[in-house]
VMD Tcl script that builds the backbone (N, CA, C; Angstrom):
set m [mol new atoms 501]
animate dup $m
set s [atomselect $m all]
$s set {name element resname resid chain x y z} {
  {N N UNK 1 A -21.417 159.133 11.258}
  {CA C UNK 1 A -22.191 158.714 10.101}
  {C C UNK 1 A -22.740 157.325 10.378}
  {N N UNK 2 A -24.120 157.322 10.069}
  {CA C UNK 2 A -24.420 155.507 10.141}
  {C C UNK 2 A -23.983 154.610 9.410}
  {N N UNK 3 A -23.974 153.626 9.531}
  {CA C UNK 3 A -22.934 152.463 8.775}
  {C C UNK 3 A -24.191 151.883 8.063}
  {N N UNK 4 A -25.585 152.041 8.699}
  {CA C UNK 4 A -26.479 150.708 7.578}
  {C C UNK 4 A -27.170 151.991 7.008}
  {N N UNK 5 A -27.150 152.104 6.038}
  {CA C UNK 5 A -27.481 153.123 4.869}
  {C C UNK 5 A -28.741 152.519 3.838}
  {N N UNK 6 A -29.457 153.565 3.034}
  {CA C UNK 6 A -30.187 152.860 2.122}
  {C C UNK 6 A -29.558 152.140 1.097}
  {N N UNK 7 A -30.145 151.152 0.623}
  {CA C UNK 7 A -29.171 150.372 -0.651}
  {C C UNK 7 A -29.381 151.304 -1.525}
  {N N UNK 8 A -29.322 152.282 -2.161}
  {CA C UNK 8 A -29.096 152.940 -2.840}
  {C C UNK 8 A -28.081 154.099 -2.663}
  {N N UNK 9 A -27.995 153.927 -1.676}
  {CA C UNK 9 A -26.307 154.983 -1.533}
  {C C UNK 9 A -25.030 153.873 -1.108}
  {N N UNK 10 A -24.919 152.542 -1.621}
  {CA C UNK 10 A -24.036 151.923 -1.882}
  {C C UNK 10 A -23.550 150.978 -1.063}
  {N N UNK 11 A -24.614 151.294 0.659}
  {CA C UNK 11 A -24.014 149.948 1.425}
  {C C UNK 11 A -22.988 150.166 2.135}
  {N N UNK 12 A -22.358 149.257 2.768}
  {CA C UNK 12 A -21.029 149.854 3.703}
  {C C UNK 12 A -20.314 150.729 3.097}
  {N N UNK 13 A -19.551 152.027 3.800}
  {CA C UNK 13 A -18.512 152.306 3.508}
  {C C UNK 13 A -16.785 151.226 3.816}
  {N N UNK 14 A -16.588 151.826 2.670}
  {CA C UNK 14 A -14.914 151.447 2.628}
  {C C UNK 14 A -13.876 152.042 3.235}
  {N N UNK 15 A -13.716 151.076 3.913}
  {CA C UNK 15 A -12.055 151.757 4.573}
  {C C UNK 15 A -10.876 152.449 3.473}
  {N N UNK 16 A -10.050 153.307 3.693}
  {CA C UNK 16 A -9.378 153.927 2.806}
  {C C UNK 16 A -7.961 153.234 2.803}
  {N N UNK 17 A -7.809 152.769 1.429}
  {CA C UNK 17 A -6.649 151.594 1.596}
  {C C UNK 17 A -5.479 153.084 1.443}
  {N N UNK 18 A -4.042 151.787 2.388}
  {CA C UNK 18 A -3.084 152.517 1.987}
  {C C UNK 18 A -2.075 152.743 0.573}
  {N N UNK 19 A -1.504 153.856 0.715}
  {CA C UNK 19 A -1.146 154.081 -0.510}
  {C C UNK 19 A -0.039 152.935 -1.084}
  {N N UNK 20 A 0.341 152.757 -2.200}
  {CA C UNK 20 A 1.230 151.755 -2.405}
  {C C UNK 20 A 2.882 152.041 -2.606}
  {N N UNK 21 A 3.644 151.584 -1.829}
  {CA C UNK 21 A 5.044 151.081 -1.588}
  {C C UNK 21 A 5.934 152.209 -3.189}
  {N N UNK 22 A 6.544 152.734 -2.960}
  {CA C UNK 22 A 7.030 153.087 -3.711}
  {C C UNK 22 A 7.823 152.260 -5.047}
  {N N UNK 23 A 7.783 152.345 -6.087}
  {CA C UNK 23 A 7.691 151.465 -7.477}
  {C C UNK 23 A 7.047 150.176 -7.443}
  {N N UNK 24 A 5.968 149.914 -6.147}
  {CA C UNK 24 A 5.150 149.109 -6.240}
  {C C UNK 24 A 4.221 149.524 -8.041}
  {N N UNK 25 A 3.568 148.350 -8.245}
  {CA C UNK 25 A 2.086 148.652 -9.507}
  {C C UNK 25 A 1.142 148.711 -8.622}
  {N N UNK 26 A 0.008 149.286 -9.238}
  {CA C UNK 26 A -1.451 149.444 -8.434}
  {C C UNK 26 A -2.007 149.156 -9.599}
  {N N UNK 27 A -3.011 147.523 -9.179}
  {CA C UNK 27 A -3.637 147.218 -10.846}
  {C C UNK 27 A -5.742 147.936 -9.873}
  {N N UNK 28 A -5.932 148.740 -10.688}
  {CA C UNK 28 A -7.645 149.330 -10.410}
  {C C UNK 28 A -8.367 147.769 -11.073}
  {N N UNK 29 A -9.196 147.874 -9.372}
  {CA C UNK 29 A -10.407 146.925 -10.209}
  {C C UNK 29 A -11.815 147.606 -10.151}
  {N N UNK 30 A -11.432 149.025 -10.602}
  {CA C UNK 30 A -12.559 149.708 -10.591}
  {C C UNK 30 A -12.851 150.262 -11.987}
  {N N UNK 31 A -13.498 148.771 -12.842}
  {CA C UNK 31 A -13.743 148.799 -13.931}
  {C C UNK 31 A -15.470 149.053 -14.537}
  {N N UNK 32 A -16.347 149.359 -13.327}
  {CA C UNK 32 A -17.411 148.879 -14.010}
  {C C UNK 32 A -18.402 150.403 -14.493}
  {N N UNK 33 A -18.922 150.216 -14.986}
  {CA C UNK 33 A -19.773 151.696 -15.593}
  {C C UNK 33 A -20.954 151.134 -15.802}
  {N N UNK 34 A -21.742 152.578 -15.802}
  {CA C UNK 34 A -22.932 152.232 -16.077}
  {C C UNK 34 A -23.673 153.137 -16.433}
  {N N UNK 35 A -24.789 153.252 -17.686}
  {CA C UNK 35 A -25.440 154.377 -18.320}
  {C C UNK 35 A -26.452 154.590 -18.214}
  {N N UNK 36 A -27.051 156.031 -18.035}
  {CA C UNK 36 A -28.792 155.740 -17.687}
  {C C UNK 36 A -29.237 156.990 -18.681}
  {N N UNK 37 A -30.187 157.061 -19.293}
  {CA C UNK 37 A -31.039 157.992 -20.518}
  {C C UNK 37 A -32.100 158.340 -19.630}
  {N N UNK 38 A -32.793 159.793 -19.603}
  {CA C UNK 38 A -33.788 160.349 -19.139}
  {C C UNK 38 A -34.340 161.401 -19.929}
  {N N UNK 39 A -35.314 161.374 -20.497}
  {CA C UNK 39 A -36.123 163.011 -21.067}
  {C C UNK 39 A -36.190 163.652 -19.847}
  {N N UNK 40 A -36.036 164.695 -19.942}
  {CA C UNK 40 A -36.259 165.777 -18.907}
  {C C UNK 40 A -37.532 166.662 -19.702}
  {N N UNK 41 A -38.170 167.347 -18.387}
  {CA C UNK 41 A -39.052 168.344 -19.159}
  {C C UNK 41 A -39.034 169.732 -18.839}
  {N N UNK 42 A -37.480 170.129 -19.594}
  {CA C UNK 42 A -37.067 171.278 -19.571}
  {C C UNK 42 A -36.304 171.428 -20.664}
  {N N UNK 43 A -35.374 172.955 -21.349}
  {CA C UNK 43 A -34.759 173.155 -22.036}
  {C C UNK 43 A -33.773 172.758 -21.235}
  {N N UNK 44 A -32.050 172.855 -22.203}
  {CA C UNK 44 A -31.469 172.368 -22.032}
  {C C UNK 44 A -30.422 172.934 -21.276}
  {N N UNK 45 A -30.503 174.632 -21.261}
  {CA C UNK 45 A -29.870 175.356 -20.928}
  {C C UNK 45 A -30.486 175.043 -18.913}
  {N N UNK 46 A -32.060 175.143 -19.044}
  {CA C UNK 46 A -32.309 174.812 -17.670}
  {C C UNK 46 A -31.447 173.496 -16.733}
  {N N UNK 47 A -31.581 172.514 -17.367}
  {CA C UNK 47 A -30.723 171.306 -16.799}
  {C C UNK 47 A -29.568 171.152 -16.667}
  {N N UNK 48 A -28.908 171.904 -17.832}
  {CA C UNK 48 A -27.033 172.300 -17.311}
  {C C UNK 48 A -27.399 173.015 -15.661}
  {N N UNK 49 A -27.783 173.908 -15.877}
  {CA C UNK 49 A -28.190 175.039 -14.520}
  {C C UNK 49 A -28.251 173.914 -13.423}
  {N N UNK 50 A -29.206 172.786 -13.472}
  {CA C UNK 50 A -29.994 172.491 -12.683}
  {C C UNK 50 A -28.294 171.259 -11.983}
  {N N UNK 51 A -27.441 171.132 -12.612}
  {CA C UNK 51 A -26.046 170.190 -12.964}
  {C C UNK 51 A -24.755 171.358 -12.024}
  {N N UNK 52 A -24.730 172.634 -12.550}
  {CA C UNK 52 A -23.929 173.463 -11.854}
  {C C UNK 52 A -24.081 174.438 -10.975}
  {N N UNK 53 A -25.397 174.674 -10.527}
  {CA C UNK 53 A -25.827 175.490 -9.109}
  {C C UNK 53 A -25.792 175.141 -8.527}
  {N N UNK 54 A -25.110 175.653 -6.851}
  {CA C UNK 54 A -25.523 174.714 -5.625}
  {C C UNK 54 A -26.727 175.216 -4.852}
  {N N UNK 55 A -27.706 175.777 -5.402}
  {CA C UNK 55 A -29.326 175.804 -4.968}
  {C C UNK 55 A -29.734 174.647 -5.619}
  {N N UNK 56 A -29.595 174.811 -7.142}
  {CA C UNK 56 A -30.236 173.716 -7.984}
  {C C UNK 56 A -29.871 172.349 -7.556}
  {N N UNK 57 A -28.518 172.507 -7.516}
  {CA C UNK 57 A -28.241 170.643 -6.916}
  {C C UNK 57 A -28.825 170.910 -5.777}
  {N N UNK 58 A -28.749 171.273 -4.666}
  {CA C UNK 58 A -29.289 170.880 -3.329}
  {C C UNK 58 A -30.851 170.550 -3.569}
  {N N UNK 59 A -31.334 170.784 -4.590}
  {CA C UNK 59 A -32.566 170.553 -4.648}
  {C C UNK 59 A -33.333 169.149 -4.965}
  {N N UNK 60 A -32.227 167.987 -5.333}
  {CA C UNK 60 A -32.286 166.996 -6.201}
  {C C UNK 60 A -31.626 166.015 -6.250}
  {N N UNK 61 A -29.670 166.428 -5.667}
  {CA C UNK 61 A -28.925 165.515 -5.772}
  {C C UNK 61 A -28.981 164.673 -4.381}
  {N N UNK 62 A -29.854 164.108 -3.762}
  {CA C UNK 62 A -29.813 162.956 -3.043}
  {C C UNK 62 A -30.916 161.927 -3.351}
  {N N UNK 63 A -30.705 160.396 -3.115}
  {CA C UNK 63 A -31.889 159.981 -4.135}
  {C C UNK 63 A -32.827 159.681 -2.347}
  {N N UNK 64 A -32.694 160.150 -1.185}
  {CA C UNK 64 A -33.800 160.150 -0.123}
  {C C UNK 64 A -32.764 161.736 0.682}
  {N N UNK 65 A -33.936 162.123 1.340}
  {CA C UNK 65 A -33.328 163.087 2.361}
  {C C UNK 65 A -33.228 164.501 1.474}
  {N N UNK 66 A -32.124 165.124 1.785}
  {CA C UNK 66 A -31.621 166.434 1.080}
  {C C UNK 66 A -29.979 166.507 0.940}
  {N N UNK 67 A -29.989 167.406 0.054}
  {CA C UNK 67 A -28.439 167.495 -0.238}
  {C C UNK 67 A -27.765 168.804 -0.005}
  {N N UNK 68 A -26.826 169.210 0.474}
  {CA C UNK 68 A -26.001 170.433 0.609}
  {C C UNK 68 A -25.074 170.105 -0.768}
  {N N UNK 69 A -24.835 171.179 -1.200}
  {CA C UNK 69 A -23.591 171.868 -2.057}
  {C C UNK 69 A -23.095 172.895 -2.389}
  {N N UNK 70 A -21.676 172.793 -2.862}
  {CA C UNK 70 A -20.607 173.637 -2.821}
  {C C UNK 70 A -20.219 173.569 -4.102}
  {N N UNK 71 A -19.823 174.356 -5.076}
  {CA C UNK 71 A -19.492 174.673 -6.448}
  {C C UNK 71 A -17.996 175.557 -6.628}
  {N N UNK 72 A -17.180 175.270 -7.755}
  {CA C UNK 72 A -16.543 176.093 -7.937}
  {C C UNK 72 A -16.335 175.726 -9.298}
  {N N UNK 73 A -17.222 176.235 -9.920}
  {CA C UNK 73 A -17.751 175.885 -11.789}
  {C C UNK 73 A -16.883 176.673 -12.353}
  {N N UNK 74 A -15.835 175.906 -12.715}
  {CA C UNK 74 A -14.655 175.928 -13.945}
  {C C UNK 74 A -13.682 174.705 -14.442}
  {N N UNK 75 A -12.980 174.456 -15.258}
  {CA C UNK 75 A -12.386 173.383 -15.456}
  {C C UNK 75 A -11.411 173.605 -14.263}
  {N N UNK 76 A -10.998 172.606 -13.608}
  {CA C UNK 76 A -10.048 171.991 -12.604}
  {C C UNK 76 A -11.038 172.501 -11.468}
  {N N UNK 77 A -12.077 173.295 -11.466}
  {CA C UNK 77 A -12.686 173.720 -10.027}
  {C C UNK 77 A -12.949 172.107 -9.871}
  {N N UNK 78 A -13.753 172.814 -8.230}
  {CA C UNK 78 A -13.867 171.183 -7.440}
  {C C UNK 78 A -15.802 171.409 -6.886}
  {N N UNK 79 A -16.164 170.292 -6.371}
  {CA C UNK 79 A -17.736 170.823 -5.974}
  {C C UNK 79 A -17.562 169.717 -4.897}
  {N N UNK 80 A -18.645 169.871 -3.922}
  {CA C UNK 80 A -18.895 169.001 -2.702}
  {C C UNK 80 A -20.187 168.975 -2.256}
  {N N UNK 81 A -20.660 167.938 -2.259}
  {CA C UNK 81 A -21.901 167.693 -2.428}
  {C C UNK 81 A -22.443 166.739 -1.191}
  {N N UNK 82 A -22.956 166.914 -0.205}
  {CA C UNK 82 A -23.405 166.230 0.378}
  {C C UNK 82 A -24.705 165.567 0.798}
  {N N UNK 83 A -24.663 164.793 0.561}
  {CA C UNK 83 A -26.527 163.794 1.411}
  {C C UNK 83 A -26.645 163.871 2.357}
  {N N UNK 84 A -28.022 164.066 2.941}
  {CA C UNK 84 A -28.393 164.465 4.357}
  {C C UNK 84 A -29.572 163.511 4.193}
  {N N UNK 85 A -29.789 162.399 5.397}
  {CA C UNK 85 A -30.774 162.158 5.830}
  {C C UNK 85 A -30.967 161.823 7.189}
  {N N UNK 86 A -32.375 161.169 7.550}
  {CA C UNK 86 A -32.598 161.255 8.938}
  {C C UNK 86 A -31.070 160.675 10.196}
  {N N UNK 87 A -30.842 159.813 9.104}
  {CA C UNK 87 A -29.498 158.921 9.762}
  {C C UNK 87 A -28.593 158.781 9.182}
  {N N UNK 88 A -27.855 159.915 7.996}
  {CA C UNK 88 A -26.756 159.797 7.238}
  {C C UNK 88 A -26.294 161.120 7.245}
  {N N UNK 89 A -25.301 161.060 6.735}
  {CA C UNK 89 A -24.605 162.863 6.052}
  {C C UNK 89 A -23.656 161.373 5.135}
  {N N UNK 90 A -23.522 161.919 3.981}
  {CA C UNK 90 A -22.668 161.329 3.182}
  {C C UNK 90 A -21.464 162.292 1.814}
  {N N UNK 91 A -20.485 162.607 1.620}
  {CA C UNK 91 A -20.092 163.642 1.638}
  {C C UNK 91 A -19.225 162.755 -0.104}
  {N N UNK 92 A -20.145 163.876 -1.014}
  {CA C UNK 92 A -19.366 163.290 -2.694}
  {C C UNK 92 A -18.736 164.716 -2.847}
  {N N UNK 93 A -17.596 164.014 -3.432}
  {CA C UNK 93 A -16.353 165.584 -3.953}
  {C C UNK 93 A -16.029 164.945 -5.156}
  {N N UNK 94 A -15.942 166.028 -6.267}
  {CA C UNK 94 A -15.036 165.808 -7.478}
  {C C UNK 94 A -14.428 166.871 -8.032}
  {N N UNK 95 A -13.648 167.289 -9.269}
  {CA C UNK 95 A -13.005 167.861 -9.736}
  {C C UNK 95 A -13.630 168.390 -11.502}
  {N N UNK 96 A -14.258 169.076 -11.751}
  {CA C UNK 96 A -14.847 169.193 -12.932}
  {C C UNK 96 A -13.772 169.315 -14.361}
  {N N UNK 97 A -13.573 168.461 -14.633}
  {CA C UNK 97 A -12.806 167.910 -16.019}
  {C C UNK 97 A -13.341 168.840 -17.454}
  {N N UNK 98 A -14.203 168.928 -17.437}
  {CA C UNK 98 A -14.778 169.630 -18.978}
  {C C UNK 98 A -16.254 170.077 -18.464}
  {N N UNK 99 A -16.248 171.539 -19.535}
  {CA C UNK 99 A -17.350 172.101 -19.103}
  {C C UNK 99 A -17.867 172.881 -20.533}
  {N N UNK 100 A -18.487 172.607 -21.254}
  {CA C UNK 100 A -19.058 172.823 -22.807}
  {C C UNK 100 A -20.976 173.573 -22.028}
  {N N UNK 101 A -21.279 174.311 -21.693}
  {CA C UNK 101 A -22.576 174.745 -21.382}
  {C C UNK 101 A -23.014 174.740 -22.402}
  {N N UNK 102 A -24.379 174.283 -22.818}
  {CA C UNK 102 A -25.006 173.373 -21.728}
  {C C UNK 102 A -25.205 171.919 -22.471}
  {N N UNK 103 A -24.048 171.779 -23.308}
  {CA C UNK 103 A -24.283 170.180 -24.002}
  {C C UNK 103 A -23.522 169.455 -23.046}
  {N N UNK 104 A -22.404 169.412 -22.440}
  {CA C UNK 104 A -21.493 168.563 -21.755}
  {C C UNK 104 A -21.170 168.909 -20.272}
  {N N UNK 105 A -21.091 167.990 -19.244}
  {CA C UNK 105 A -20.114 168.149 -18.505}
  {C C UNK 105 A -20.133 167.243 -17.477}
  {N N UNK 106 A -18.263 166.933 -17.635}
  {CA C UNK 106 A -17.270 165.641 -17.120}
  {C C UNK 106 A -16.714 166.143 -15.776}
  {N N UNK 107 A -16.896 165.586 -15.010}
  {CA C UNK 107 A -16.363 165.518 -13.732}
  {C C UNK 107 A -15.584 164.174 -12.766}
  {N N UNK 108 A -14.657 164.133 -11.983}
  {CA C UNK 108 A -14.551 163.026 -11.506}
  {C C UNK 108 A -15.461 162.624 -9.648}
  {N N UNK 109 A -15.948 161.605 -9.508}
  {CA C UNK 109 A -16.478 161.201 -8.262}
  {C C UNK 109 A -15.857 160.514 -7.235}
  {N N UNK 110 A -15.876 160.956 -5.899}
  {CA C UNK 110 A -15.141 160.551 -4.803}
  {C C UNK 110 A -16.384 160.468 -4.092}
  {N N UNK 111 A -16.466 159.050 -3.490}
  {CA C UNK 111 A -17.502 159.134 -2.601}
  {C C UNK 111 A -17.124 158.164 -1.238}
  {N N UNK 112 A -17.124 157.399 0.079}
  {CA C UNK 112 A -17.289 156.242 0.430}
  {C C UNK 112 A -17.131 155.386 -0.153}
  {N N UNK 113 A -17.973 154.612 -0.772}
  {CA C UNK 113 A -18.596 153.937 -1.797}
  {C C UNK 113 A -18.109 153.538 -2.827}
  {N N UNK 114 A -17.280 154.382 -3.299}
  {CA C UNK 114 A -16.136 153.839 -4.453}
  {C C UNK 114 A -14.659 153.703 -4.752}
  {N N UNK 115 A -14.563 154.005 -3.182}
  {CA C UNK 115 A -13.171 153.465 -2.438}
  {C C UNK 115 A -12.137 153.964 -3.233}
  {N N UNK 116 A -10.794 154.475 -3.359}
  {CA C UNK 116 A -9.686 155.729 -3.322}
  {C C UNK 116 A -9.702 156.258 -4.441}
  {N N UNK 117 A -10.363 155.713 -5.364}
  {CA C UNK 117 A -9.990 155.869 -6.955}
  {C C UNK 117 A -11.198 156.722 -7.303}
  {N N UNK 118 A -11.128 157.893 -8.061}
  {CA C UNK 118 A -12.011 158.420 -8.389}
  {C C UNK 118 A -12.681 158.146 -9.455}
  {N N UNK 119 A -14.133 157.749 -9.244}
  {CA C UNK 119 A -15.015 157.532 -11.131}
  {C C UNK 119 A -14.810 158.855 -12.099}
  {N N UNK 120 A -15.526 158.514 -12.645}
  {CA C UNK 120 A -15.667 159.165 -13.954}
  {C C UNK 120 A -17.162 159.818 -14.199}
  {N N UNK 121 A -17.996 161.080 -14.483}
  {CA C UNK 121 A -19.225 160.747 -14.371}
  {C C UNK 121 A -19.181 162.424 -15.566}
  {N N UNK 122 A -20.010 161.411 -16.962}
  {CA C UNK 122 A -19.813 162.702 -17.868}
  {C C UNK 122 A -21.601 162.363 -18.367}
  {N N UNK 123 A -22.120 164.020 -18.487}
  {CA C UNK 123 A -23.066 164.089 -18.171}
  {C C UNK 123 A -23.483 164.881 -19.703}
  {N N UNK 124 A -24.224 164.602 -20.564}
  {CA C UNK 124 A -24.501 164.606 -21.859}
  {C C UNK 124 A -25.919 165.292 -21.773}
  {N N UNK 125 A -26.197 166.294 -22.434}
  {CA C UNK 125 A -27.920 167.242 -22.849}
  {C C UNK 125 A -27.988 167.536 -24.154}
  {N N UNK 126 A -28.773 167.025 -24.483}
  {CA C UNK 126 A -29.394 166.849 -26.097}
  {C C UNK 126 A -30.677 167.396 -26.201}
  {N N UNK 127 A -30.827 168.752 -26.704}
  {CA C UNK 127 A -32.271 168.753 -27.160}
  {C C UNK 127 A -33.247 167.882 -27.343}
  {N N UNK 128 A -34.738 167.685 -27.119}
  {CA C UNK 128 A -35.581 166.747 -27.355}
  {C C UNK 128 A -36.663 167.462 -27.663}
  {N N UNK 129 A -37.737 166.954 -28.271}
  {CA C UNK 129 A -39.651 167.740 -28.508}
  {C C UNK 129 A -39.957 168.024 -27.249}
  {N N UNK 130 A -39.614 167.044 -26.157}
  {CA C UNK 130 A -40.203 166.930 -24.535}
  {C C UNK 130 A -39.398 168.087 -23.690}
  {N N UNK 131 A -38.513 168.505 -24.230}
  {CA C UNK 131 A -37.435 169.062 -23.448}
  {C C UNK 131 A -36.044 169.252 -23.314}
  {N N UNK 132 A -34.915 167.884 -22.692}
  {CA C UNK 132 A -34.142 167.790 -23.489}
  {C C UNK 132 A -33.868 165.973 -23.094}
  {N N UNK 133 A -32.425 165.315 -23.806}
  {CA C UNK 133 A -32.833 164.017 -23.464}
  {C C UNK 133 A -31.301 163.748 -23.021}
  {N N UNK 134 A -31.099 163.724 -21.771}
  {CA C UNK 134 A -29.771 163.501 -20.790}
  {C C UNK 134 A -29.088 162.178 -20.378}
  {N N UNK 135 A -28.023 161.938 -20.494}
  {CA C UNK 135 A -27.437 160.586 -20.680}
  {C C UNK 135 A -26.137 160.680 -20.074}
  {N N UNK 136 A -26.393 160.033 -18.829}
  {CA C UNK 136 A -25.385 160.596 -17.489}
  {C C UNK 136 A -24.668 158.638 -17.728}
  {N N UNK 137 A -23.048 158.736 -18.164}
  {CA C UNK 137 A -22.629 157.635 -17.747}
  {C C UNK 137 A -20.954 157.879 -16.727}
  {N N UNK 138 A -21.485 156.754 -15.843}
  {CA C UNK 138 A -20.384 157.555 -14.430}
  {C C UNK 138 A -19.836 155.711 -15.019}
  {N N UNK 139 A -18.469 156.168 -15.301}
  {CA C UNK 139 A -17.158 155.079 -15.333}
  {C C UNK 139 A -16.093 155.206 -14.325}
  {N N UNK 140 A -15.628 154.128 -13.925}
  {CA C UNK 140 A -14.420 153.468 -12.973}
  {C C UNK 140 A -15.184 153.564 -11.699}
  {N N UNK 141 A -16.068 152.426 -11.560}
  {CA C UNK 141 A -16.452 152.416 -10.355}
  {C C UNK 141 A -16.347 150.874 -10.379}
  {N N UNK 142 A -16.470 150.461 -8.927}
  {CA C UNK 142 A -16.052 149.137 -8.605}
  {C C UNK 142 A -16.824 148.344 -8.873}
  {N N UNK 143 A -16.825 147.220 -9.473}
  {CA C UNK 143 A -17.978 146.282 -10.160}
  {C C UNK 143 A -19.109 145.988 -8.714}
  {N N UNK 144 A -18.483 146.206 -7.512}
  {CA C UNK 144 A -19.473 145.554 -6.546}
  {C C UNK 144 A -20.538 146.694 -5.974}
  {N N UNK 145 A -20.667 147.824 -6.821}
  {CA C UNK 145 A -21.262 148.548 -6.349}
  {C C UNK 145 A -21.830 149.394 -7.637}
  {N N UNK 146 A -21.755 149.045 -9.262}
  {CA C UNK 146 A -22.365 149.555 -9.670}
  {C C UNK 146 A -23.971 149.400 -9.999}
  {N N UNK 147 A -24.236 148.249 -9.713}
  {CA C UNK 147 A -25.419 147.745 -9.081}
  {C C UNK 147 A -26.423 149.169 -7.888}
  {N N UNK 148 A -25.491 149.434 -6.952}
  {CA C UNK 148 A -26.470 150.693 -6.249}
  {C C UNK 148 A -26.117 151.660 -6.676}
  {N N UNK 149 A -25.253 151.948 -7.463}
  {CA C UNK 149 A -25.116 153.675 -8.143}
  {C C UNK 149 A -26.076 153.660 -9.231}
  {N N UNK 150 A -26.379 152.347 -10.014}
  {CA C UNK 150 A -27.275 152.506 -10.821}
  {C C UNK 150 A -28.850 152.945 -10.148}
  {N N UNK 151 A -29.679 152.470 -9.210}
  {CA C UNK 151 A -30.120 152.847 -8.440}
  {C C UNK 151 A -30.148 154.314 -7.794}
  {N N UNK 152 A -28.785 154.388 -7.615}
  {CA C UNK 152 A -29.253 156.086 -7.325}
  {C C UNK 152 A -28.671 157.283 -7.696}
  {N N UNK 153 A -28.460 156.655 -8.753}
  {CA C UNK 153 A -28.524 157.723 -9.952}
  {C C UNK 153 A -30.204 157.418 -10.541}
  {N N UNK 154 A -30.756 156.333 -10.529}
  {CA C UNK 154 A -31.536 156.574 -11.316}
  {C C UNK 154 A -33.235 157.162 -10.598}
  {N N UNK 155 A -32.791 157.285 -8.899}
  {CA C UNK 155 A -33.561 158.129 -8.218}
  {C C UNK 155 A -33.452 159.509 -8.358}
  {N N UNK 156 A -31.819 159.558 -8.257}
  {CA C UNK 156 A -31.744 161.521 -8.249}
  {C C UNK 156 A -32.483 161.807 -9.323}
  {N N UNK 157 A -32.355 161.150 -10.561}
  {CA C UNK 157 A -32.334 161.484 -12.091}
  {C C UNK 157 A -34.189 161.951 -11.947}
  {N N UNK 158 A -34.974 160.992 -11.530}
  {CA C UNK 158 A -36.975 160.850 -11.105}
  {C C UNK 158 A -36.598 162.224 -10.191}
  {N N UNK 159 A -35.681 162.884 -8.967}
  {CA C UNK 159 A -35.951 163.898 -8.448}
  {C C UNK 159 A -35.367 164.824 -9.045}
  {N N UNK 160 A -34.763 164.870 -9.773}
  {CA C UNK 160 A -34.194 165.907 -10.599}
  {C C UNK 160 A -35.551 166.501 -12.039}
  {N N UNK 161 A -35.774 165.509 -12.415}
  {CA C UNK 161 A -37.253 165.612 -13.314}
  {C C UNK 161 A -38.376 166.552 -12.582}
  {N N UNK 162 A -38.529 165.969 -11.148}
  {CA C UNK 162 A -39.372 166.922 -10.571}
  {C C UNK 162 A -39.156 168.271 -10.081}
  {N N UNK 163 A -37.778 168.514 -9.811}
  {CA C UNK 163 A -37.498 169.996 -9.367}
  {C C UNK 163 A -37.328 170.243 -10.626}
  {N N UNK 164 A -37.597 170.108 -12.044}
  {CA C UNK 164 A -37.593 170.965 -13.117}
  {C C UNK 164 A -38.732 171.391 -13.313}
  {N N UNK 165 A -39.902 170.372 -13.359}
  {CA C UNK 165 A -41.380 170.294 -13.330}
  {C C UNK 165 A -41.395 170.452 -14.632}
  {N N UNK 166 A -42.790 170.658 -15.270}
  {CA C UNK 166 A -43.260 170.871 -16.637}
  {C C UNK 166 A -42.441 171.473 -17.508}
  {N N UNK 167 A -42.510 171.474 -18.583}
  {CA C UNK 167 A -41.671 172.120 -19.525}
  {C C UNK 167 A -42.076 172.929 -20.053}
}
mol reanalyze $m
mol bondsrecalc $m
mol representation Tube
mol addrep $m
C-alpha cells in the first residue's frame, strides 16, 4: 500500500497499538465527530439501496479511484469495503449495529486512519420535495483526523449524488 495518500483518505496510516496490560485503563482519545447534510436526488428507498449493495457501494464509496465491496446486511453482519486507486488499495470494515430500511442505518468503522478503536457512522434518510435529505454523522474518530474524513465523506457523498443521477 502507498504511504503518501490523498488528503482526503486521512494521511499516514497508523501503526496498530498494542493491546493493554491486563487491569490496565485504556482512556480513548477518539473523541471527535463530525456531521454532513446532503439532498440527494432520489427516493429514499433508492439511497438505503445505494448504502447496502455491494454493486451500489462499489459505485461511489471512494472519494478518488473505485471501490470493491463485500456485504453481509443484517444486524451484527459485517461489510468490507475497499478503495482502489492508481497508488492505493485501502481496506474499511465494520459491523452493522442497526438496520431500520430505509430511514436508518448504524454501523461501526475500522479503517487505517482511525487507529484500533472503531467509529461510529449512523446514516439518517428523510424524505425531501428533491428526493430525500441524508445526514451521515460518523462519531469516535480521532480529533487529528476528523478534519480529512470530513473531506471524504463529503466527496463520496458529491459521488454518491451522481451514481443516483436525477430524481
Amino acid at each position: 500500500m502507498a504511504r503518501d495518500l490523498p488528503g482526503v483518505l486521512g494521511g499516514q496510516a497508523r501503526r496498530p497499538r498494542a493491546p493493554p496490560a491486563r487491569g490496565q485503563a485504556v482512556v480513548s482519545r477518539q473523541t471527535g465527530e463530525l456531521v454532513l447534510e446532503r439532498v440527494l436526488p432520489a427516493p429514499p428507498e433508492e439511497v438505503f439501496a445505494a448504502w447496502t449493495r455491494p454493486e451500489r457501494i462499489a459505485a461511489w464509496m471512494s472519494p478518488v479511484g473505485r471501490a470493491e465491496a463485500e456485504v453481509d446486511l443484517r444486524e451484527g453482519g459485517t461489510f468490507r469495503v475497499v478503495m482502489v486507486g492508481s497508488d492505493f488499495r485501502i481496506e474499511h470494515t465494520g459491523t452493522y449495529l442497526e438496520l431500520d430500511p430505509p430511514r436508518r442505518l448504524v454501523f461501526t468503522w475500522v479503517s487505517p486512519y482511525t487507529g484500533p478503536e472503531p467509529g461510529r457512522v449512523t446514516v439518517e434518510v428523510h424524505p425531501h420535495p428533491e428526493g430525500t435529505r441524508l445526514v451521515l454523522t460518523h462519531e469516535r474518530l480521532p480529533d487529528d483526523v476528523v478534519e480529512s474524513h470530513r473531506n471524504g465523506w463529503t466527496a463520496m457523498l458529491e459521488r454518491l449524488a451522481g451514481a443516483l443521477g436525477p430524481a
